[in-house]
C-alpha positions as CSV (number, residue, x, y, z in Angstrom):
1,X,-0.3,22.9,-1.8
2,X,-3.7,24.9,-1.7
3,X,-6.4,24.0,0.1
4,X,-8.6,22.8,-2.5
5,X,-5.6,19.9,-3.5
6,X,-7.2,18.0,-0.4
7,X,-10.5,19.1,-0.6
8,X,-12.2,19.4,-3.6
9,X,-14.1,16.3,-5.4
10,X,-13.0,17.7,-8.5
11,X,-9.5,17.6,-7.5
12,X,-9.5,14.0,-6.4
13,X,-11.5,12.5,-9.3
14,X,-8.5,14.0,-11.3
15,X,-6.2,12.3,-8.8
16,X,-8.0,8.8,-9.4
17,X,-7.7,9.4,-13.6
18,X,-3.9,10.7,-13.9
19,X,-2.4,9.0,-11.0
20,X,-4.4,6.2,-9.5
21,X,-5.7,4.4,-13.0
22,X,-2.4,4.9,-14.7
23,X,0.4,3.6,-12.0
24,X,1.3,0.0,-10.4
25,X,-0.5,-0.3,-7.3
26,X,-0.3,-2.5,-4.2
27,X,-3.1,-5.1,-4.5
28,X,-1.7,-8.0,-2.0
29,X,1.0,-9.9,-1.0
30,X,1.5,-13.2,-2.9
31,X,1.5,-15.7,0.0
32,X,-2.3,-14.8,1.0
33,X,-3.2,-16.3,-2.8
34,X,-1.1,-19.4,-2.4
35,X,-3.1,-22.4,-4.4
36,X,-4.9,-22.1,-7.9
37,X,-7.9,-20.8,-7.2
38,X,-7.3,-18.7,-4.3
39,X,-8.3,-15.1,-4.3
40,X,-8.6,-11.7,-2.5
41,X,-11.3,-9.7,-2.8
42,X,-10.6,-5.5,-2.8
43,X,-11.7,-2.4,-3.6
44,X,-9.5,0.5,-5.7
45,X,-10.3,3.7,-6.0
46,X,-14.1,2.4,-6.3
47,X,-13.4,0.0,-8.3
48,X,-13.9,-4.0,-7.5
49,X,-11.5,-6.4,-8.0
50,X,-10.5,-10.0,-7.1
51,X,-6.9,-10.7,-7.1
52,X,-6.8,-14.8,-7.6
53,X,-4.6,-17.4,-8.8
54,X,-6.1,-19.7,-11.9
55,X,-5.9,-23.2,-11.9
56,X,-2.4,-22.8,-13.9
57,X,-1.0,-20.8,-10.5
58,X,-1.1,-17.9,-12.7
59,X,-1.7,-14.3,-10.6
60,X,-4.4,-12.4,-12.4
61,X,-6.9,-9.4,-11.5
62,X,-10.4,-9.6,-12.3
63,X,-13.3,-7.4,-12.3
64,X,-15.6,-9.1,-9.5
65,X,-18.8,-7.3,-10.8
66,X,-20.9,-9.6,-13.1
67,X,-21.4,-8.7,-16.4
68,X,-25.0,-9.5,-16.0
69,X,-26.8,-6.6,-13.5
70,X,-23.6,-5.9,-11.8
71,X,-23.8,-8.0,-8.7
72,X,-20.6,-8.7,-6.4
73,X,-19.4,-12.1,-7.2
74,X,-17.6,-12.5,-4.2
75,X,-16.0,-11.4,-1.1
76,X,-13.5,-11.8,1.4
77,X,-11.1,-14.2,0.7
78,X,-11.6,-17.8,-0.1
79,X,-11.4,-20.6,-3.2
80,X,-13.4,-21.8,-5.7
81,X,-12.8,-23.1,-9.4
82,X,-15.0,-20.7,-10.7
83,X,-16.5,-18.0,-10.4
84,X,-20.4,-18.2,-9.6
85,X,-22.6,-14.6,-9.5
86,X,-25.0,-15.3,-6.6
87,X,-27.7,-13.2,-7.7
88,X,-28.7,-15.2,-11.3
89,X,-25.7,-17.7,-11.9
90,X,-23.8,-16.8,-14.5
91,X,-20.6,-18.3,-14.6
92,X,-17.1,-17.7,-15.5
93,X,-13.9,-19.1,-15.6
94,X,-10.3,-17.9,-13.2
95,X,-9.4,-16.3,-16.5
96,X,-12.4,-14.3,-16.6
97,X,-14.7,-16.3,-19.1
98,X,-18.1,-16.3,-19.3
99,X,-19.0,-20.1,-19.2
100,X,-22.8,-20.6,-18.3
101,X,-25.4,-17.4,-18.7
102,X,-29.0,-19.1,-17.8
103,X,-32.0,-18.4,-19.9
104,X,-30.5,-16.3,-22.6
105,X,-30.8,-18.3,-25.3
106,X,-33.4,-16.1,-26.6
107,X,-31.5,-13.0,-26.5
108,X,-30.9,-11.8,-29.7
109,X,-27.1,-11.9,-30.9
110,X,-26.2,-13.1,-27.6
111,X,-22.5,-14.3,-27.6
112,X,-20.8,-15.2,-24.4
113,X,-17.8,-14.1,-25.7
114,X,-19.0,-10.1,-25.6
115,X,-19.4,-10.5,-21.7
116,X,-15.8,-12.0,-20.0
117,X,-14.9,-10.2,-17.2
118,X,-12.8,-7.4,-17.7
119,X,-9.5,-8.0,-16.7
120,X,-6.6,-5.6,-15.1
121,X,-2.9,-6.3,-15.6
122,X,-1.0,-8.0,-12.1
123,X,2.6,-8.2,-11.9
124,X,4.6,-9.5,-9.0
125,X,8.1,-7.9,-7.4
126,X,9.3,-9.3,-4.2
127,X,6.4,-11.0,-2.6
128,X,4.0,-8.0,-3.3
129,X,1.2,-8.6,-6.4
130,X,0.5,-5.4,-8.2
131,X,-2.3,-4.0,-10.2
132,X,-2.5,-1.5,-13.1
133,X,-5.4,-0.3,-15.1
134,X,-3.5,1.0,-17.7
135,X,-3.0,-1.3,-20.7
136,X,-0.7,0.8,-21.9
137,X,1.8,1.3,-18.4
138,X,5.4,0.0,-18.7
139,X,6.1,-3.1,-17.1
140,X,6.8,-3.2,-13.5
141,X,10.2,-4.1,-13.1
142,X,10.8,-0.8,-15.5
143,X,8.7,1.2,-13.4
144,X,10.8,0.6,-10.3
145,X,14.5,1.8,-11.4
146,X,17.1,0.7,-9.3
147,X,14.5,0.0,-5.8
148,X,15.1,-4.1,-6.4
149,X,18.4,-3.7,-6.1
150,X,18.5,-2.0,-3.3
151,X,16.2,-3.9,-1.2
152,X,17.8,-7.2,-2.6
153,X,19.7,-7.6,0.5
154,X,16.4,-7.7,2.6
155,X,15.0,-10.9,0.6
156,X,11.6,-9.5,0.5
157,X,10.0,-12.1,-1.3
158,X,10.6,-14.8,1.5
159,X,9.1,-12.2,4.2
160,X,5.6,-13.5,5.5
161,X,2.7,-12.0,7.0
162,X,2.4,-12.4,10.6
163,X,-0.3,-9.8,11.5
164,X,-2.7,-7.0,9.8
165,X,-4.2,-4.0,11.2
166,X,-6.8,-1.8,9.5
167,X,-7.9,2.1,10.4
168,X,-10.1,4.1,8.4
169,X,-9.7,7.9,8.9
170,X,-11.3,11.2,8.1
171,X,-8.2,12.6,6.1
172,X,-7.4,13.2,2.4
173,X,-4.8,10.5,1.4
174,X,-1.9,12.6,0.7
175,X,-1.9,14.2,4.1
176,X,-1.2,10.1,5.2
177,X,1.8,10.1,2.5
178,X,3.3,13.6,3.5
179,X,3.5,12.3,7.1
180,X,5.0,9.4,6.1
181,X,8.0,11.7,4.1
182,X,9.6,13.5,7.1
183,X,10.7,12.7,10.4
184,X,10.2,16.5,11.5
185,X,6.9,15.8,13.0
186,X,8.6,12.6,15.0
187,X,9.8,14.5,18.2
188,X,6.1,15.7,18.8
189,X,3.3,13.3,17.7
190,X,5.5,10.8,18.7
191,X,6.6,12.0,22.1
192,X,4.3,9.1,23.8
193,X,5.9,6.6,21.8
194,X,9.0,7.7,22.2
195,X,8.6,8.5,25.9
196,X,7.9,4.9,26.8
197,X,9.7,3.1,24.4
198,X,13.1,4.8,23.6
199,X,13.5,7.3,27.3
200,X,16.1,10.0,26.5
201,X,16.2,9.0,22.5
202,X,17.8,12.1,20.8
203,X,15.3,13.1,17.0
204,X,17.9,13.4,14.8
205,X,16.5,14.7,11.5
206,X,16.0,11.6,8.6
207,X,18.2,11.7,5.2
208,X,16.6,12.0,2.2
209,X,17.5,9.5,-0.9
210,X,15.8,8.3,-3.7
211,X,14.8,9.1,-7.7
212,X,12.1,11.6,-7.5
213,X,9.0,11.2,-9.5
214,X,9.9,7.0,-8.8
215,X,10.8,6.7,-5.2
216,X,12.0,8.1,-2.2
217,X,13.8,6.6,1.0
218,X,14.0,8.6,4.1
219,X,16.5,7.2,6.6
220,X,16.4,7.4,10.7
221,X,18.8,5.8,13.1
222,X,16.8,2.9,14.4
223,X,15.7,4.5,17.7
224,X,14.2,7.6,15.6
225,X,12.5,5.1,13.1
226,X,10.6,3.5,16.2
227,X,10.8,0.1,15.1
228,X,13.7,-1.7,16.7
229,X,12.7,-2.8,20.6
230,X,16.0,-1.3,23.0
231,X,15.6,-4.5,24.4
232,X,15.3,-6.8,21.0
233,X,15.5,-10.1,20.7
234,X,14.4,-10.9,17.6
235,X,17.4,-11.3,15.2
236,X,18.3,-8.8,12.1
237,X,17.9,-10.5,8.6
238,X,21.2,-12.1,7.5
239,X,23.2,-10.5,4.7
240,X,22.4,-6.7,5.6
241,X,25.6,-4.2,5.4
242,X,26.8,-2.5,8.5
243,X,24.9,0.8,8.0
244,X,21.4,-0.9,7.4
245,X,21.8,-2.7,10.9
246,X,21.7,0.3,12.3
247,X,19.3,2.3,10.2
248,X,15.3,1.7,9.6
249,X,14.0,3.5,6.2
250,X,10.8,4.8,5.3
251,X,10.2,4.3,1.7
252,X,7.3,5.2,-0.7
253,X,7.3,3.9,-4.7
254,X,4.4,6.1,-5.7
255,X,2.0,6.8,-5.1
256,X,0.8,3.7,-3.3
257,X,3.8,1.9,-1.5
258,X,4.5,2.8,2.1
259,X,6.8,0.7,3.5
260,X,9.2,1.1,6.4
261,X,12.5,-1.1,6.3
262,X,14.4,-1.8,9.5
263,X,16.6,-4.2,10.1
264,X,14.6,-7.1,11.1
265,X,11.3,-6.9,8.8
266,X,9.4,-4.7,7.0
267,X,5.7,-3.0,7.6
268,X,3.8,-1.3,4.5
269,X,1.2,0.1,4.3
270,X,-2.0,-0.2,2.0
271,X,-4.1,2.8,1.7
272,X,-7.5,3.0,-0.4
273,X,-8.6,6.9,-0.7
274,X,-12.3,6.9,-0.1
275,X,-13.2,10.7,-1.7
276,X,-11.2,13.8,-1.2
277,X,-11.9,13.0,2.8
278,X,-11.3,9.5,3.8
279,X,-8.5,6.9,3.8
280,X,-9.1,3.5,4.6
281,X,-5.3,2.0,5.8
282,X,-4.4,-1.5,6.0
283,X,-0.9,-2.2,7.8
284,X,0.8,-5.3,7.2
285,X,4.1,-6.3,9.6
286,X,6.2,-9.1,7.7
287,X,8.8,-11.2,8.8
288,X,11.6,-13.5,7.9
289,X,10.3,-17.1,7.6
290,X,13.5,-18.3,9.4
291,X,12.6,-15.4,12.6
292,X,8.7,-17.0,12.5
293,X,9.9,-20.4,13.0
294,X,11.8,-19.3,16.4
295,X,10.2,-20.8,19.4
296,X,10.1,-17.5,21.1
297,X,8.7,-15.2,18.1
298,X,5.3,-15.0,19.0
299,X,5.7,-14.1,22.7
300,X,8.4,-11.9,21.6
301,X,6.2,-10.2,18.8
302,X,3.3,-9.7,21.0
303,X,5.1,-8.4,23.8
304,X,8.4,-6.1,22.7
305,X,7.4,-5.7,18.8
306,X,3.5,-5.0,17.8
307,X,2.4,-2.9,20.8
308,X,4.9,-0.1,19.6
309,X,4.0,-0.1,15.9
310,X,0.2,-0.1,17.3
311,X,0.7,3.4,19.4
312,X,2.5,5.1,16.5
313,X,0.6,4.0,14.0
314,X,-2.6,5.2,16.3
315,X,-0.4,8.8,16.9
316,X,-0.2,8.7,13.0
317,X,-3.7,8.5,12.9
318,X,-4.7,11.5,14.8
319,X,-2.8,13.9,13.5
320,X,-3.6,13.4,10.2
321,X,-7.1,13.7,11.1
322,X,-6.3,17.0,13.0
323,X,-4.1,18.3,9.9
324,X,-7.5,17.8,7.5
325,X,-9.6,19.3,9.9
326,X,-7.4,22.7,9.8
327,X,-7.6,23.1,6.4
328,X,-10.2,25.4,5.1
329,X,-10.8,28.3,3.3
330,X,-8.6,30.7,4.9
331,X,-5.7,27.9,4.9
332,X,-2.8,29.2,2.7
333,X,0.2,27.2,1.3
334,X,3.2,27.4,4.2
335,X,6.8,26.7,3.8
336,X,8.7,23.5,3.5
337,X,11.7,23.3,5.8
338,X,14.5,22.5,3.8
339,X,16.3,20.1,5.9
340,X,13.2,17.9,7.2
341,X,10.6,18.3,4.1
342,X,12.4,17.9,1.0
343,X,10.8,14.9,0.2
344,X,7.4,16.6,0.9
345,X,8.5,18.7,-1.9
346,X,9.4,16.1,-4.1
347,X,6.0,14.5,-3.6
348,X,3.7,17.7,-4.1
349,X,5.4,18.5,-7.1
350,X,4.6,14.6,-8.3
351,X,0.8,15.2,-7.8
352,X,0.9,18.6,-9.3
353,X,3.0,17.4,-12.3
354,X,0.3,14.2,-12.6
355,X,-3.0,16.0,-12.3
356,X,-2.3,19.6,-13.6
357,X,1.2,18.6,-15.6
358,X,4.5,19.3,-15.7
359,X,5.7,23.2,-16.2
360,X,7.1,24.0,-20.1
């Protein structure tokens, strides 16, 4: 793609419209809002949000700027019955209800009823809570085709959280995702990881599956996909077939699921474009609930599983920020390799068909 597709503020405001507000996006996982009245506090695509449960255990998406002046009505992550603005009071309900609104019993035609919170639709799919803006969006079990079925095997849902890692970079967002779709670049950014933790590991190149314009699954034996320790320890998750034992796959339901799937847990990422020039990423590693209750998993974890998912993720990092750095006004489009890229392709041809359409 052209320069300007990661460049221009034009470009990515047009990015936020016709992609970002109109697709099911990645909001949280649905273990961090356990109990009525937990919630999550994030930011979209500039917009604010709190991702809570209401006092039915219902998963909802609220705006978290009051209706009054605009002030934040909460952050970080915590719980609390309602929801209190802590600049003049007003109150609303989980739901989104204006309750209580001091001193405005003078205001003329003042109805509490004209000033709930605005409210965003959240959907669930295993363990992950989604968002969409877009009143209008299919449901999100249409959304994803055939993806639950394939993963069913994994048992997603009963995956748990058992550490986070957040990087903000100076790099369009797409740059992050065409990364993530090929394994070409995996024999050279990711010599240093590969060097010390797979010695003599042959880059094979990664097999391309998927239903383009929904998902795509690239595929890497396991040493390739840099996930499974030589020496592991930690077991594989029960019910898998014989060829995803031995393969980790790198999977993206667009635009805003990342998540790489190899035989014994699963990492996505979370990224939050910040302009056409910033990405803010945050990386969550998930495992089995019957792995985290081993009496060796955390010494096993710290020692033989995070330190390689923090180096490649770090490598990741860096040469994302040198790709955006070279692009400028004498860039010109190259060439996609056709047997390391294809689902590079299929990806630029998904933002092009979103912001500009699809051709006659």
């Amino acid at each position: 793609m052209p320069p300007d597709v990661y460049t221009s503020r034009d470009w990515y405001e047009r990015e936020v419209e016709t992609i970002f507000m109109k697709s099911w996006l990645v909001a949280t996982r649905v273990e961090e809002i356990p109990k009525p009245g937990d919630y999550v506090r994030l930011d979209i695509v500039g917009v604010p949000l709190l991702i809570l449960r209401d006092r039915k255990g219902v998963v909802r998406a609220v705006s978290a700027s009051c209706r009054h002046r605009g002030s934040e009505l909460a952050t970080g992550t915590g719980n609390c019955m309602t929801l209190v603005c802590p600049y003049h009071a007003w109150t609303y309900s989980l739901e989104g209800e204006l309750k209580h609104a001091p001193s405005m019993e003078g205001a003329k035609d003042f109805r509490k009823s004209d000033y709930n919170l605005p409210t965003v639709r959240a959907e669930t799919w295993g363990g992950f809570v989604f968002i969409n803006f877009d009143d209008d969006a299919p449901p999100l079990l249409e959304t994803l085709g055939d993806l639950p079925d394939r993963l069913s095997s994994y048992a997603l849902e009963d995956m748990k959280v058992t550490r986070k890692w957040e990087n903000r970079f100076n790099a369009n967002w797409k740059i992050w995702v065409e990364n993530s779709r090929e394994g070409y670049h995996v024999g050279v950014v990711h010599k240093p990881s590969l060097d010390r933790f797979y010695p003599g590991a042959r880059v094979t190149p990664f097999e391309a599956a998927g239903v383009p314009g929904i998902y795509a699954i690239n595929t890497s034996d396991n040493e390739n996909g840099l996930y499974v320790p030589r020496n592991r320890t930690l077991p594989f998750v029960e019910g898998l077939s014989a060829e995803d034992q031995e393969r980790t796959h790198f999977l993206i339901f667009y635009p805003h699921l990342l998540m790489n799937v190899p035989p014994d847990r699963i990492t996505f990422h979370q990224y939050f474009p910040e302009g056409p020039e910033w990405t803010r990423i945050v990386t969550w590693c998930c495992f089995p609930q019957s792995t985290i209750e081993r009496e060796d998993f955390e010494r096993e974890a710290e020692e033989k599983y995070y330190p390689s998912m923090v180096q490649f993720i770090d490598e990741d990092k860096g040469i994302c920020e040198v790709v955006h750095r070279g692009i400028g006004r004498l860039t010109t489009p190259g060439r996609y390799s056709p047997s390391q890229e294809k689902t590079v392709y299929e990806f630029a041809n998904y933002v092009l068909d979103h912001v500009i359409g699809p051709p006659a």
